[in-house]
N, CA, C and O of each residue as an XYZ file, in Angstrom:
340
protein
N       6.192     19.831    -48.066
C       5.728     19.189    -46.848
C       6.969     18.750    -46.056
O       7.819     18.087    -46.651
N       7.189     19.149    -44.418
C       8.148     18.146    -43.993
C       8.484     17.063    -43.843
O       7.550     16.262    -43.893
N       9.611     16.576    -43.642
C       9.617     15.029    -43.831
C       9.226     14.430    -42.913
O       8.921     13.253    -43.099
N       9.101     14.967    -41.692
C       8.021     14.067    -40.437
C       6.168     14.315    -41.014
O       5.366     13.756    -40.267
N       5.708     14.877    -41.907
C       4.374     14.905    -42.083
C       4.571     13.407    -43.292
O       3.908     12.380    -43.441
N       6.031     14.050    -44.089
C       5.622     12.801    -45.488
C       6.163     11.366    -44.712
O       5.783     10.566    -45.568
N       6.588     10.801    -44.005
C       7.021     10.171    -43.288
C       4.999      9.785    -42.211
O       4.112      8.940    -42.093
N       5.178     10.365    -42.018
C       3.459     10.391    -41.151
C       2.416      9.767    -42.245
O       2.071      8.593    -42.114
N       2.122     10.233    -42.880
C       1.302     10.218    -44.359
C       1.510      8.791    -44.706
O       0.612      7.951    -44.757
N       3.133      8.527    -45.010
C       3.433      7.528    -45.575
C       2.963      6.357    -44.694
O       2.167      5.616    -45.270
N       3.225      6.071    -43.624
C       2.981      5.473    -42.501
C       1.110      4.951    -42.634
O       0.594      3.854    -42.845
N       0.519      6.339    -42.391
C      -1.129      6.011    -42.708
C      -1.649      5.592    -43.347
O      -2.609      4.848    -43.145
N      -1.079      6.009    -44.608
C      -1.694      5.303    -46.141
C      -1.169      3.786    -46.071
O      -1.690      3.077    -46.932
N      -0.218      3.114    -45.203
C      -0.259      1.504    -45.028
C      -1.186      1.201    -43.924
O      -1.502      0.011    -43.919
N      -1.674      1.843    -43.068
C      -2.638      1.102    -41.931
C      -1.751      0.686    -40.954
O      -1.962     -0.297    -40.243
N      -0.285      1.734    -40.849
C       0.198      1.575    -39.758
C       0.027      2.564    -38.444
O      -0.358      3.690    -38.760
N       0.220      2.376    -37.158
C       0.101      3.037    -36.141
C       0.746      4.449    -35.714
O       1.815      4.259    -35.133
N       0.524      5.344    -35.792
C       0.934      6.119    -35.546
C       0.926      7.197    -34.136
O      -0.107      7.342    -33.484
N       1.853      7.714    -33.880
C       1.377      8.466    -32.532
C       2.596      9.848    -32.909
O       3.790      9.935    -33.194
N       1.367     10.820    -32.685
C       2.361     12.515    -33.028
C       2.503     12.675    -31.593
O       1.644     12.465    -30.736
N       4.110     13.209    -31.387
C       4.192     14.066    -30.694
C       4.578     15.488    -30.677
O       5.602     15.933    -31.195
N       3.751     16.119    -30.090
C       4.064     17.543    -30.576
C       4.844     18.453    -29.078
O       4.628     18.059    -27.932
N       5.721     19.656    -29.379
C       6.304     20.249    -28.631
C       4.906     21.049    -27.669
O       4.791     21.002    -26.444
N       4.100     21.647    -28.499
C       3.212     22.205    -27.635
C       1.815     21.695    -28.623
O       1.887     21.063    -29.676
N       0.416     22.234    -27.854
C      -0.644     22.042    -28.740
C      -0.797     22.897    -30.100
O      -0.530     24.079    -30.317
N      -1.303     21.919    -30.919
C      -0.990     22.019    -32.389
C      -1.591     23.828    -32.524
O      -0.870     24.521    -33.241
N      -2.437     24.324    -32.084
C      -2.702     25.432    -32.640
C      -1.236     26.815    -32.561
O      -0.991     27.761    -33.309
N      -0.647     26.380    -31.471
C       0.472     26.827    -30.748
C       1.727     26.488    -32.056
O       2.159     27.414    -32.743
N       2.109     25.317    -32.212
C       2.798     24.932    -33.031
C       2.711     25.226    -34.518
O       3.587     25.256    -35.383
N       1.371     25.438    -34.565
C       1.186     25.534    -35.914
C       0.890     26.700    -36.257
O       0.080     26.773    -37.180
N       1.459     28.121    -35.618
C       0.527     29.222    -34.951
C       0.674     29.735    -36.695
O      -0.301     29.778    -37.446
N       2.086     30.092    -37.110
C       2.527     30.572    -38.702
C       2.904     29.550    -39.843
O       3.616     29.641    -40.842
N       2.209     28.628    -39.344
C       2.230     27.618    -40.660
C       1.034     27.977    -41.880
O       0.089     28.716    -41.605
N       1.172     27.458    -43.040
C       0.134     27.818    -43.992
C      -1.080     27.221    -43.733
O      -1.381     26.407    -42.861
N      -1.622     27.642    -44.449
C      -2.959     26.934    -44.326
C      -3.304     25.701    -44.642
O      -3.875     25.000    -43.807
N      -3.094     25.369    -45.546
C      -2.085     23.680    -45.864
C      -1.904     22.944    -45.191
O      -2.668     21.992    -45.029
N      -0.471     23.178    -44.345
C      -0.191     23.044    -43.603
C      -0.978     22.484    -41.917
O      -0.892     21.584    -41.082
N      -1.629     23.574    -42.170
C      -2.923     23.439    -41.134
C      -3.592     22.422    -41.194
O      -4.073     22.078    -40.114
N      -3.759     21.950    -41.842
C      -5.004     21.305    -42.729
C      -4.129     19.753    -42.246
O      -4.357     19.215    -41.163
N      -3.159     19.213    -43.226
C      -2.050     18.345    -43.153
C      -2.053     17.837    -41.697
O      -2.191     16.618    -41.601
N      -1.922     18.558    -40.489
C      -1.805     18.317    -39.020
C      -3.420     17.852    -38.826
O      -3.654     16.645    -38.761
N      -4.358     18.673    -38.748
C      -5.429     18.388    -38.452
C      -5.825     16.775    -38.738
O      -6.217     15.892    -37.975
N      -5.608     16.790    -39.856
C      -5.666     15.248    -40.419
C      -5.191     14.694    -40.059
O      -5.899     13.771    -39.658
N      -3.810     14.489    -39.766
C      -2.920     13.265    -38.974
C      -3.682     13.409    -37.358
O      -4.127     12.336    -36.951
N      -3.802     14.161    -36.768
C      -4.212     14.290    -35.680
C      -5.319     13.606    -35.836
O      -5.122     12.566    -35.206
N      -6.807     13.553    -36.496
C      -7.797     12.796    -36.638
C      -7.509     11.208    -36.953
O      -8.504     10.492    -37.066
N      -6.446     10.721    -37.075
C      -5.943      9.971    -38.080
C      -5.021      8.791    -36.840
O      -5.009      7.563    -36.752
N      -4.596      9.472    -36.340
C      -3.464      8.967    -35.920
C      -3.732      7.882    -34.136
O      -4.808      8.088    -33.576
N      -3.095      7.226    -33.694
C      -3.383      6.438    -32.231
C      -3.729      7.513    -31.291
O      -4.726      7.599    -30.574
N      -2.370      8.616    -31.461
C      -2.460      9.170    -30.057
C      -1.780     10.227    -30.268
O      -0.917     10.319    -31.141
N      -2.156     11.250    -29.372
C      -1.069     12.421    -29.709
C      -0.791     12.847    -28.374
O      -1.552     12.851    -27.406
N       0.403     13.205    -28.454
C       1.358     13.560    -26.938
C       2.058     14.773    -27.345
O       2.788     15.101    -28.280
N       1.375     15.537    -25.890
C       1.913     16.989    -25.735
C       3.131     17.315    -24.784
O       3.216     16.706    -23.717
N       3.793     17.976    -25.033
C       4.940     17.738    -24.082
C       5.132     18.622    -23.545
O       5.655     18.519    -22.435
N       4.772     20.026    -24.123
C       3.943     21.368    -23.152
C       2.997     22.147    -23.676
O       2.859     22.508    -24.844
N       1.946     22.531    -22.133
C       0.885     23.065    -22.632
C       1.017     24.586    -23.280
O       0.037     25.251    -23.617
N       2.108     24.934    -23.373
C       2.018     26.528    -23.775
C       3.541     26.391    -24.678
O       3.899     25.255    -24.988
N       4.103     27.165    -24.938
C       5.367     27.425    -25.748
C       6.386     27.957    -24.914
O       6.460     29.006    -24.274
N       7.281     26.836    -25.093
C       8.782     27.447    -23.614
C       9.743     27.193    -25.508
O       9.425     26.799    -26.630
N      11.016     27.738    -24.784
C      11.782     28.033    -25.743
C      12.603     26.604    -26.025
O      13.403     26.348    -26.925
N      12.159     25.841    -25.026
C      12.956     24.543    -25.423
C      12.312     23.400    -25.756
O      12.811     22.288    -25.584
N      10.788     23.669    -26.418
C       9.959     23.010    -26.590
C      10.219     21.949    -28.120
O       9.779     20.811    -28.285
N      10.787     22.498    -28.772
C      11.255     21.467    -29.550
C      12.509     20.560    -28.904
O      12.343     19.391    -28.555
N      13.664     21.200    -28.807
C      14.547     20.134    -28.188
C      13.955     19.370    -27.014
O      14.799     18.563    -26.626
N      12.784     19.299    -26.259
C      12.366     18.395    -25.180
C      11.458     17.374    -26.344
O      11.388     16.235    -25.883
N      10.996     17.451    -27.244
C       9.935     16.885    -27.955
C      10.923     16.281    -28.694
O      10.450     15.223    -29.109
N      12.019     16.412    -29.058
C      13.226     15.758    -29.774
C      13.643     14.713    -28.965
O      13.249     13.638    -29.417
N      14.275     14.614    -27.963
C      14.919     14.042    -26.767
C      13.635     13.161    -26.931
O      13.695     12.186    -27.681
N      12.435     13.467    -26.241
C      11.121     12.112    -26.203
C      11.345     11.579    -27.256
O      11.462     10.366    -27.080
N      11.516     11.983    -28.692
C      11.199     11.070    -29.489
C      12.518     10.155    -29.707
O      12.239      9.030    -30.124
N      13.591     10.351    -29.553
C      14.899      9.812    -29.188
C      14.896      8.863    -28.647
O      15.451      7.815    -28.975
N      13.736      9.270    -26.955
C      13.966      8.107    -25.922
C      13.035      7.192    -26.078
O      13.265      6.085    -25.593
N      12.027      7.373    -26.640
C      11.060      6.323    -27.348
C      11.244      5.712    -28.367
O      10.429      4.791    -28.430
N      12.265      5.755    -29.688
C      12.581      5.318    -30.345
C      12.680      3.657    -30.319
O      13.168      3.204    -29.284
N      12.379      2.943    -31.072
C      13.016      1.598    -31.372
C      14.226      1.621    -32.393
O      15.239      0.960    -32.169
N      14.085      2.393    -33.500
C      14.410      2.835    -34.835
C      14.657      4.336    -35.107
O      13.676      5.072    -35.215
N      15.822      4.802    -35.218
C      15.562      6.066    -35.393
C      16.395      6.340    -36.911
O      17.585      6.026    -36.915
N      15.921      6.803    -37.941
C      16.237      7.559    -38.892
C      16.014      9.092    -38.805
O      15.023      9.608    -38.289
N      17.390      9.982    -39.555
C      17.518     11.248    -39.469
C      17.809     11.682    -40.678
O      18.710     11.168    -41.341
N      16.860     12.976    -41.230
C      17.387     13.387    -42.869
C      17.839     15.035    -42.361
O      17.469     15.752    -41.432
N      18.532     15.152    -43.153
C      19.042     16.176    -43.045
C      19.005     17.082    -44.646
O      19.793     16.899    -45.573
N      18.079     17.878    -44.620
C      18.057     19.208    -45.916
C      19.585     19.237    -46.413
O      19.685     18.928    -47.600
N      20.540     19.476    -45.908
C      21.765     20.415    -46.260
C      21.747     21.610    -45.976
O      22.627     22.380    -46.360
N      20.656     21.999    -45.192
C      20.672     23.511    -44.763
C      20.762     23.821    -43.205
O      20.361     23.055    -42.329
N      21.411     25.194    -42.973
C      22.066     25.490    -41.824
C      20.190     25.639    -41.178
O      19.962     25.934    -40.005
């Protein structure tokens, strides 16, 4: 699971607030994710305050603009990093 879903998860299972933002709409985003996977989003999405789209279709810079929002909304920002390129 990624660490923004276990991070999400973790968050819900205390009865804290949450709000996803996603680069485009989840079916878009989630177009080659597993089925799992699928599943995992759907739920936070049912789950969650609010969800914010940041475009309606898929541009190539749709993650780095959904990065930057979450940057500029930040109060707190923690960053993990895999070790992988």
């Amino acid at each position: 699971m990624p660490t923004d879903q276990i991070a999400a998860e973790a968050l819900l299972a205390r009865g804290q607030r949450v709000e996803l933002v996603l680069p485009f709409p989840a079916p878009i985003q989630a177009a080659r994710w597993s089925e799992r996977d699928h599943d995992i989003l759907r739920d936070h999405i049912l789950r969650t305050a609010a969800v914010h789209i940041i475009h309606p279709r898929y541009t190539a810079t749709g993650y780095r603009d959904r990065n930057q929002v979450l940057v500029d909304r930040a109060e707190l920002l923690l960053a993990y990093w895999s070790g992988r390129p």
